[in-house]
N, C-alpha and C positions, 0 to 999 in steps of 0.2 A: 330281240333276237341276237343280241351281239354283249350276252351278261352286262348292261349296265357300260355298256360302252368300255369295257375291259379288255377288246383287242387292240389294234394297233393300227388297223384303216380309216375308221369314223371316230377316232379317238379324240379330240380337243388338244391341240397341243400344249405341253404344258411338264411341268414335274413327270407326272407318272410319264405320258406318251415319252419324253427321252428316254427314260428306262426302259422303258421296253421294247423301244427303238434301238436300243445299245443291246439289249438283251439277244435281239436277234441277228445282231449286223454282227456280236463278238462272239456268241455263243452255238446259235442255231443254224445260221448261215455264210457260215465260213470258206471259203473256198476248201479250206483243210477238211470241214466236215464233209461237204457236198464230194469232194475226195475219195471219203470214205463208204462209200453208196457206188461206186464205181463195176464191183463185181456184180453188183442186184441189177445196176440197166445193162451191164453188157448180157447177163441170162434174160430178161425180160424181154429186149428186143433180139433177143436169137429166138425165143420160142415164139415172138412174131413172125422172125423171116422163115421159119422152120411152117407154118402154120399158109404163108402164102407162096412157099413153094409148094406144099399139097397141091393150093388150089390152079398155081400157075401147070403144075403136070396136070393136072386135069382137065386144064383146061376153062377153069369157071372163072366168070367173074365174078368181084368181089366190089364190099362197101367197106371201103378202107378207109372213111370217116368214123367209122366204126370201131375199126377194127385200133386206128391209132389212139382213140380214146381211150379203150380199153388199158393200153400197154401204159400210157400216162398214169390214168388209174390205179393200177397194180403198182407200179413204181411209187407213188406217192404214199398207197396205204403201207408197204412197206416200210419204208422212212418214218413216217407216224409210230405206225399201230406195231411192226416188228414180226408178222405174218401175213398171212395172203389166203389159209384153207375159208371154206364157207361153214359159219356158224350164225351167224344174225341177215336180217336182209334189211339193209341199207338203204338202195337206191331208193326204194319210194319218197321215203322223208327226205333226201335233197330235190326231188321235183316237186316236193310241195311245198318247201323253202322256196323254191326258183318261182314259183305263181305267186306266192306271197310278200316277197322282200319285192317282186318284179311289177305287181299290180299298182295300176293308180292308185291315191291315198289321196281324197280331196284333202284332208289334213293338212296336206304337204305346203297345198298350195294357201287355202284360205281356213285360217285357223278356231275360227267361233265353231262350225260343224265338229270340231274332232273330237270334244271330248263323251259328243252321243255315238261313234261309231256309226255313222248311218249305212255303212256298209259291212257291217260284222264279219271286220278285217280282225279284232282283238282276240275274239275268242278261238280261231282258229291259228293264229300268230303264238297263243300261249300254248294249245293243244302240241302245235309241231315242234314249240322250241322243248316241250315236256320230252316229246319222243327221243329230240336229239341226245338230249342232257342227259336222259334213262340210258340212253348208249352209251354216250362217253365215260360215263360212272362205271357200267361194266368193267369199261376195257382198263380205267385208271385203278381199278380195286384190283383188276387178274396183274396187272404189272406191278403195282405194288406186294401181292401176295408172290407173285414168281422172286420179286426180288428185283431190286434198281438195275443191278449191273450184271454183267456176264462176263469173264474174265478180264473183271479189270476194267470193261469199257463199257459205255454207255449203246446198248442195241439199237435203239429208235429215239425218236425226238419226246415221248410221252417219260422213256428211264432217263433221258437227257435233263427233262423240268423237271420232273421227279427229285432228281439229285440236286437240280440247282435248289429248286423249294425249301432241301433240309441244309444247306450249304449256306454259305456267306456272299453269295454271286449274287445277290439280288438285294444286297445291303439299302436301305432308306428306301424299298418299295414293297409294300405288302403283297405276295404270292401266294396265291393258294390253287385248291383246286377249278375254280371261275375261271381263273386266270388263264389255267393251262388249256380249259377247254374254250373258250374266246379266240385263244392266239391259235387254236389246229384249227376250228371257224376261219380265222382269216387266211392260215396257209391252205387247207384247201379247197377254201372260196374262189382265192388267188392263182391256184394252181391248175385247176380241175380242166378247164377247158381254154385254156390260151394259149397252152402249147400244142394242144389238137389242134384247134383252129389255124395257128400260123400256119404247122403242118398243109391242113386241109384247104388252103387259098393258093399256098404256094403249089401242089398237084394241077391243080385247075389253069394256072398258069404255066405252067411249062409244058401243060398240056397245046396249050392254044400257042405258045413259042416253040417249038421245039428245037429249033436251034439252041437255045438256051439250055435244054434238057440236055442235048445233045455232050455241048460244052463241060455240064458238071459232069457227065461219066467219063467223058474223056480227062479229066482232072483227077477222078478220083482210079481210073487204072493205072494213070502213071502215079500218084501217088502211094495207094494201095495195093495196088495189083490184081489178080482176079484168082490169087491160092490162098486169101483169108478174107474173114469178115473186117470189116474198119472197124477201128480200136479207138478206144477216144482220144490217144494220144497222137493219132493223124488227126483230127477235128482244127488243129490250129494251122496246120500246111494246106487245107482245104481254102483257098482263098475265093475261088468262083463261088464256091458251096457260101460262103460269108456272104458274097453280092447277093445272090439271090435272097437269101432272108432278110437282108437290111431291103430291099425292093419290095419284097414281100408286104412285109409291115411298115414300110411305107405309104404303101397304095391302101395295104387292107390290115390298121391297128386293131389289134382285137380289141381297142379299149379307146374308142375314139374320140370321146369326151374326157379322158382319164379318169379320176375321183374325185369330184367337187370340188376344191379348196373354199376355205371362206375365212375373211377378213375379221382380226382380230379389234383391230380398230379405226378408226379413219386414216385413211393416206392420201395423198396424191400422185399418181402416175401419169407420166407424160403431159402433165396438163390439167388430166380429170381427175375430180376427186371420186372417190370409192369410199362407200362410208361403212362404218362397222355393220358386222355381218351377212354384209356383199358373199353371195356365193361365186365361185370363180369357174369356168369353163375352158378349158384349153382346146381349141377344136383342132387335135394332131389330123385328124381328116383332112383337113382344110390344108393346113401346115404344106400334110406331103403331097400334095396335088397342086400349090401353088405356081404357075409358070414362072413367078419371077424369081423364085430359089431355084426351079428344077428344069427349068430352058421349057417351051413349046410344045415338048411329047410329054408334060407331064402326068398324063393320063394314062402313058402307054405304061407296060410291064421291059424294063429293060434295064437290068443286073448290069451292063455295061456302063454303065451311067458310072458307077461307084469305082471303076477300073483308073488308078496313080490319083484315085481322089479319095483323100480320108476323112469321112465321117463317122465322127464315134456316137455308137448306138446306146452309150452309158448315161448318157444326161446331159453330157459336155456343152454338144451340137441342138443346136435347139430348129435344127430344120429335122429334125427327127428322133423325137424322143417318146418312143412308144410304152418306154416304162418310167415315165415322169421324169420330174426333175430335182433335183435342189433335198431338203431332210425330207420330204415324202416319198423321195423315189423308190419305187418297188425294192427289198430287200432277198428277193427272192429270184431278182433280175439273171444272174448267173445261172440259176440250177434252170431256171426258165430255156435262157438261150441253150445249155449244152442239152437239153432232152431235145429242141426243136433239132439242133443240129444233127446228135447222133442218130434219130431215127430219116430226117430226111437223106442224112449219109447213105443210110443202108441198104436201105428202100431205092435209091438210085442205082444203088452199087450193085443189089440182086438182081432187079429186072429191067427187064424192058417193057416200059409203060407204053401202053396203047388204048384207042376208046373200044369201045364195041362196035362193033359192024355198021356201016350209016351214018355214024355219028360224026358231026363236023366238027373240029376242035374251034373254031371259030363261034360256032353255035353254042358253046357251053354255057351254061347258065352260072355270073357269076354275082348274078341279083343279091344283094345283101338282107338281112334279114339285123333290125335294133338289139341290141339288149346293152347294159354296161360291157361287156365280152360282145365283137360283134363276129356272127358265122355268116353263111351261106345262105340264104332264103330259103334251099332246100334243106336244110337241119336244122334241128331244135333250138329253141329260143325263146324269150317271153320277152314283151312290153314294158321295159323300163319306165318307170317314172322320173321324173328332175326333182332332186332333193330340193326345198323351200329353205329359205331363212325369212324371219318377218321382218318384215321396212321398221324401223324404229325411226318416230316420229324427232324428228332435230328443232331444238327450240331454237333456230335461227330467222331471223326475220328475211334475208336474201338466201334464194336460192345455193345452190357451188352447184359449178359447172360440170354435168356427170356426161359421161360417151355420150354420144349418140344412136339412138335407137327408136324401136318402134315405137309409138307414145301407149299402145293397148286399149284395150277396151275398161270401165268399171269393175273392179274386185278379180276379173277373171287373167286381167293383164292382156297379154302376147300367147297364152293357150293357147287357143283358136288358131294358131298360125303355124302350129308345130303338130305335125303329123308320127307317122311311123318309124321315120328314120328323121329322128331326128336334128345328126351332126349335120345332115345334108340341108335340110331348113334352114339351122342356123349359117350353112354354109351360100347360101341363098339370101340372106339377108343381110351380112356383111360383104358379102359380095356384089349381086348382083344389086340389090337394093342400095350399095354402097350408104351400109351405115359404119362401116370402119372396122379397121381389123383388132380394135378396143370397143366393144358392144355393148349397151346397156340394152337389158330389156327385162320385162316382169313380167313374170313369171306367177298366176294369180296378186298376191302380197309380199312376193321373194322377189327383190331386186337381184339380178344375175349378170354378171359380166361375164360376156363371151369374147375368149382369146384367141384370134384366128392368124398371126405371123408371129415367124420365128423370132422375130424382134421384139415384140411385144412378149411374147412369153417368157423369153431371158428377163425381162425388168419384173414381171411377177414373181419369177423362180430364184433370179440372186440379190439383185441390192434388198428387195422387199419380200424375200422370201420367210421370214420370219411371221410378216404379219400376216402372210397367208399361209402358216402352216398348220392353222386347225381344220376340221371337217365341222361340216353340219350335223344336226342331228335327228333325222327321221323318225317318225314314229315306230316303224318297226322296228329300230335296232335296240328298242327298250327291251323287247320279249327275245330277237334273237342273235342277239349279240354280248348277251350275260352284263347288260348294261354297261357296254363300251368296254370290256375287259381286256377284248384284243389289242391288235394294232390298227387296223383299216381305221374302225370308227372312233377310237382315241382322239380325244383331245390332245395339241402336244401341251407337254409337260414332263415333270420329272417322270411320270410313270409311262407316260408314253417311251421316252429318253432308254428309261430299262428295258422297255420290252424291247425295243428295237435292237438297243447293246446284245439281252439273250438271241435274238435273232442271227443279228451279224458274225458275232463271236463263238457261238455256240450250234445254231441249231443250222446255219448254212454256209457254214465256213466253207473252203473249198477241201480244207483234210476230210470233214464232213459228211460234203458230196462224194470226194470220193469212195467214202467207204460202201458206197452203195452201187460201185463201179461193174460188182457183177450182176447184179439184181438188174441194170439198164442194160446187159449185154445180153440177158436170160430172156427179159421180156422182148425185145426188139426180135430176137431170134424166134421167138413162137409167131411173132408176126410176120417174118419170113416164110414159117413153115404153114401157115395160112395161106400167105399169099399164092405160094409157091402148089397150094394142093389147090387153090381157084384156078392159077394159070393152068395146068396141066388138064381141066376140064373145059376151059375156056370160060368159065364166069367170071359176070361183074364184082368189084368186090366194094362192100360199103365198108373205114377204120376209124385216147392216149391215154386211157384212166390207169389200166391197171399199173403203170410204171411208178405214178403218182402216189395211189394206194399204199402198195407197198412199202414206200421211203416214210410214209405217214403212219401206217397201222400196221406194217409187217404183214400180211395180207390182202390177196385177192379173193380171186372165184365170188362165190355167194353171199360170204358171210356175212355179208351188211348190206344186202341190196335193198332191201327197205329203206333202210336210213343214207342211201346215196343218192337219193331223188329230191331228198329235204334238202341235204349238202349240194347241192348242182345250183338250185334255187340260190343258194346265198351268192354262188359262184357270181352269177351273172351281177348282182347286186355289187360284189367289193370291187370287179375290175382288177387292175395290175398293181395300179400303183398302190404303195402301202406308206 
């Protein structure tokens, strides 16, 4: 599911994984590109605010989990894809990505059953990765037949690879078309729902604070004032508005276990040895709940906390790093934060949030719900599984001294002891079981270290981040990830190395992002005039996709709602970091 491991998430590090790590960090995700996407979110989130002021004059409420999905969405397929009308239907095929990359795989864990399939994961892994590729071929042959460029300039991330593919940018790494469809695989696996979700935790919280709520609108009218929409050129003066997202994704990482890492070859860390093909766990859950980083309340929600105290939310800080750290860290980290920003700006700035009638802010339900991307209990989601490595057998006559951990049962390992959620099990067994905040445990036949303080995470992520910068390799990302083509599931290496470079440089520069500066101003604005037509009814409202869309495919609406269901599925699979 991931071309032959041809992205850039589950890729192996290595040759290629650099390349294509460079590829995206110089080329695709540039600040200067992401820049250049500035007019798309400022129309996308006006035709949100335009969309909830309907509903606010009306008085309805709304599902504004919904409704922010959407706008993310549209914003991405634009960037992509270079439109938004409805011609293909999309969604189905990334929900049936998200059941399938999301399902158990005994494989994973104990390796002699897998190659009978005894759960006839295979033939319906190849069926859905058929559908997706059947799409992306459309969309790659209408962009190549309209023509690469548009005056002069590259429209979307698809004429972007396009250009590099026939160019010299991708010198000492093979590009083709696998390639390019792996790496939109991993950005909007990566994208799809993280910046909804931040969104959709931080509402529920400031719901139940309001003091808090209180505080960023009073910030953002002396900042902005209340005779225009916020610009994203105020996003940086918004300093409370900052707090609360680093609080936010503190408490509730959409990606709580980050992306697997696994061990290139034996090391020792702190003591213990970790022997090659250790998968690696970073439990950021654990991390930002910690009382002895984050004082006593650290369970509460409290943006003040972060007030003449700087924590940088980039990788630096290792008491909180929700988009990895060290060469795997998310490359897409920027365009990530300024969508959370700009739409929770807005959505502050238009209304005044209230629950429905009865409802006790105290009482909200902010029950979590697993997946790699974690939401709400009440929204959608699927059953992650834990990526396996097998134990290779050490011709050593004396043991080495590995962490501390549960010893497990025969063949099955520590299974049995890991539930629904989870970060919070492992965060129960390193804690309260006090096996150490350096955890071994196995995982069927996959020996697994789990990382649960910020100290310990720093020693995985810089002196030894090298040896822990490949991924594992899943069975499913054979059928949908174009065999490792991307970045998520790359190995590093030189090819990895490229892709990332197209990424950084290219596809999310910040000149980039801003070119898509009106397409986030467009979409955010229709989610205004939603909002705005629920309040005016008084309904509830359920809300990021279509922002996302947009910046990805150049459209929204319909056109791909089939094959957006398959694409959601992988989402929950790659997680943030890349």
């Amino acid at each position: 599911m991931n071309y032959r491991r041809k992205g850039i998430v589950f890729t192996e590090y290595g040759s290629y994984w650099r390349n294509i790590r460079k590829l995206c960090s110089l080329e695709l995700l540039t600040n200067s590109k992401i820049e250049t996407y500035k007019h798309m979110r400022k129309e996308e989130v006006g035709n949100l605010i335009e969309v909830l002021k309907g509903a606010a004059d009306a008085r309805k409420a709304v599902c504004l989990s919904e409704m922010v999905e959407k706008v993310v969405e549209v914003m991405l397929f634009r960037m992509i894809f270079g439109f938004k009308v409805g011609r293909f239907r999309f969604k189905p095929i990334i929900t049936e990505m998200l059941e399938l990359v999301g399902a158990f795989n005994v494989g994973d864990y104990v390796p002699f059953p897998a190659p009978f399939d005894v759960q006839r994961l295979v033939p319906r892994m190849k069926a859905a990765s058929k559908k997706y590729d059947e799409f992306l071929e459309k969309i790659i042959e209408e962009h190549i037949k309209d023509g690469k460029e548009q005056h002069g300039k590259a429209r979307d991330f698809i004429h972007l690879m396009l250009s590099l593919m026939e160019s010299d940018s991708t010198k000492g790494v093979k590009f083709g078309k696998d390639n390019i469809k792996a790496i939109i695989l991993d950005v909007l696996g990566a994208g799809l729902d993280t910046s909804a979700n931040a969104v959709n935790w931080a509402f529920p919280e400031l719901l139940r604070y309001p003091k808090h709520m209180k505080r960023v609108q009073d910030e953002l009218r002396e900042v902005v004032g209340m005779d225009r929409m916020v610009e994203e050129t105020d996003l940086p003066k918004l300093n409370y508005l900052n707090m609360v997202i680093k609080e936010t994704m503190r408490l509730h990482p959409v990606a709580p276990l980050l992306v697997p890492h696994e061990s290139v070859e034996d090391c020792t860390i702190n003591g213990y040895f970790i022997p090659k093909k250790s998968r690696v766990l970073v439990n950021v859950w654990t991390i930002g709940r910690d009382p002895n980083v984050w004082s006593e309340d650290a369970e509460k929600f409290n943006p003040d906390r972060f007030i003449d105290v700087e924590v940088d939310i980039h990788g630096r800080d290792f008491q909180l790093i929700p988009f990895g750290s060290g060469r795997r860290i998310c490359p897409g980290m920027n365009l990530g934060l300024l969508v959370v920003q700009l739409v929770l700006a807005q959505l502050l700035h238009c209304f005044t949030w209230e629950l429905p009638d009865g409802v006790n802010p105290r009482n909200l339900d902010i029950t979590e719900k697993f997946a790699l991307t974690m939401s709400r209990a009440n929204w959608k989601t699927a059953l992650i599984v834990l990526i396996s490595s097998l134990l290779r057998k050490k011709g050593k006559s004396t043991k080495p001294v590995l962490p501390q951990g549960p010893k497990g049962l025969p063949i099955l390992g520590s299974l049995h002891m890991l539930g629904y959620l989870q970060h919070q099990d492992l965060h129960k067994l390193s804690r309260i079981y006090i096996y150490g905040l350096i955890m071994h445990i196995r995982l069927g036949l996959a020996p697994t270290i789990v990382v649960s303080s910020p100290e310990a995470a720093e020693l995985f992520h810089k002196p030894h981040d090298l040896v822990f910068a490949s991924r594992p390799y899943p069975h499913g990302t054979k059928y949908m990830s174009y065999s490792r083509k991307g970045i998520v599931f790359t190995d590093y290496g030189s090819y990895w190395r490229g892709k990332r470079k197209l990424c950084s440089l290219e596809l999310l520069t910040n000149s980039k992002i801003e070119t898509f500066r009106p397409m986030r101003k467009e979409e955010v604005g229709n989610l205004v005039d939603v909002l705005k037509g629920a309040a005016d009814a008084r309904k509830p409202v359920c809300f990021v996709e279509d922002m996302m869309f947009r910046m990805v495919f150049g459209f929204k609406d319909g056109r791909f709602d089939s094959s957006l269901s398959l694409l959601r599925g992988w989402n929950h699979y790659h997680e943030v970091g890349l």
